[in-house]
N, C-alpha and C positions, 0 to 999 in steps of 0.2 A: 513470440508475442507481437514484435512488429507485425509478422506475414497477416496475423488476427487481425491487428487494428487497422492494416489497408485493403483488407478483405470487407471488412465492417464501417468502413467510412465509406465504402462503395455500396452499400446497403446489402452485400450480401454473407453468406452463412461460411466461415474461414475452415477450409478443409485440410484438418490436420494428419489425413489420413486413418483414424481411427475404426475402429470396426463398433459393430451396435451394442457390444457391450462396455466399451472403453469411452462411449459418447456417453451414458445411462451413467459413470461412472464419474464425469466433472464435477469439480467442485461447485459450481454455480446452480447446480441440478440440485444439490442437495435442500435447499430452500423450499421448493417446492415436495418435496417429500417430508423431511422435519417440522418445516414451521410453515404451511401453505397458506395461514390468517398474516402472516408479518407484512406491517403496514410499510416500516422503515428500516433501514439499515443502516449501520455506519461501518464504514469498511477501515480501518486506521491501518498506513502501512506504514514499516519502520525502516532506518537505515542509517548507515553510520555518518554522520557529517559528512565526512571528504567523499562519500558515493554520491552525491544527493542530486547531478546528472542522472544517475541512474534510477534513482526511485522518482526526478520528474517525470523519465520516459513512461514510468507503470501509472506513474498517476495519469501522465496524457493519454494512455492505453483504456484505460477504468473507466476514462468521462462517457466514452462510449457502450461500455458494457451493460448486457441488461441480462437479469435473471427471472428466468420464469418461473410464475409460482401457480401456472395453469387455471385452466376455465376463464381464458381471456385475461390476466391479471400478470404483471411483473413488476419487478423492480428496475427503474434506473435510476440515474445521477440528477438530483435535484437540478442544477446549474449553478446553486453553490460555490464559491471559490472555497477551495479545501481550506480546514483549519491547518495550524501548522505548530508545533510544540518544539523545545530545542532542551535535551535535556543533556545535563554531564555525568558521567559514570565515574566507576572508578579509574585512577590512573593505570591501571594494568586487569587485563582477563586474563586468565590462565586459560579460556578454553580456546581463546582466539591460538595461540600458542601452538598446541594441541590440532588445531584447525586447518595449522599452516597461512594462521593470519597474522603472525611476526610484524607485518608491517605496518597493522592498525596500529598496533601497541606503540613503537616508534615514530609516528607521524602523530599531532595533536595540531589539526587548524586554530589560526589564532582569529580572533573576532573577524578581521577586515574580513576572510574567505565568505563568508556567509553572503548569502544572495540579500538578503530583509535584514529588520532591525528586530526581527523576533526577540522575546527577551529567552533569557537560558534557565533553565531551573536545576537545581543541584541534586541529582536524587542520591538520598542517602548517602554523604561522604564519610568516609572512614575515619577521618579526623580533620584537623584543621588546616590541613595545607593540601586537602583537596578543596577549600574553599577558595584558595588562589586563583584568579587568570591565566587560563592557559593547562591548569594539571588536572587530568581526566579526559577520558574519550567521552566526544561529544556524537548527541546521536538526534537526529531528526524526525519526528511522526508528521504524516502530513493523513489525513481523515476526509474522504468524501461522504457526502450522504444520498443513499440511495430512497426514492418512494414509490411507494404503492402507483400502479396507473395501471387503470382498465380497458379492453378496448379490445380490436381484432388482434387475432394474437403472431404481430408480426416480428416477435422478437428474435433478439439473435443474442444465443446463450455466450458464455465464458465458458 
């Protein structure tokens, strides 16, 4: 993903080594195949609290991505500053477990970790002492929006 995004901030096309059926076969591509009228997009990606370095990097990644929906027409990043949501789970997943993510489970950032003042939302707590401060894994969406723009078609896919 970096190698893409200093490919792409140099205006050119990041070569992932791919052959022409593994290029036809991106996720970005598929927009223009499915839905080639889509004016807008909202792209939301998620990530657990304590990652939230790393889903910057993708969201830094994203602001430059554009997807083509052909005959001169793509989508990119409004300029928008992403929205950002902060939600709490429950205090333990059994798949993180399973996953060999023991460590999410065990680790719960407390308030100060947070970059903003975003407020947190409680999703569905199992009872009343995941209403507390502090119990439940906390998870982050951060959402760009992508719009239609027409023009010579010098885009450069995801």
């Amino acid at each position: 993903m970096e190698k893409g995004y200093e490919a792409r901030k140099e205006g050119q096309q990041p070569d992932f080594n791919l052959d022409d059926f593994e290029k036809l076969g991106r996720w970005g591509m598929q927009f223009a195949e499915h839905w080639p009228d889509l004016q807008q997009l909202e792209l939301a990606l998620e990530m657990y609290d304590i990652k939230e370095d790393q889903l910057d990097s993708v969201i830094k990644c994203a602001k430059i991505w554009t997807f083509p929906l052909g005959e001169g027409r793509w989508l990119e990043w409004d300029g928008r500053k992403e929205s950002i949501v902060r939600w709490r789970g429950a205090p333990r997943y059994d798949y993180d477990d399973a996953l060999g993510l023991e460590w999410v489970n065990d680790r719960v950032p407390t308030r100060e970790t947070r970059k903003d003042n975003t407020p947190l939302i409680r999703w569905r707590p199992e009872d009343n002492d995941d209403l507390e401060e502090g119990c439940g894994q906390e998870f982050v969406m951060k959402s760009l929006v992508f719009t239609r723009r027409c023009g010579p078609a010098d885009s450069i896919v995801v």
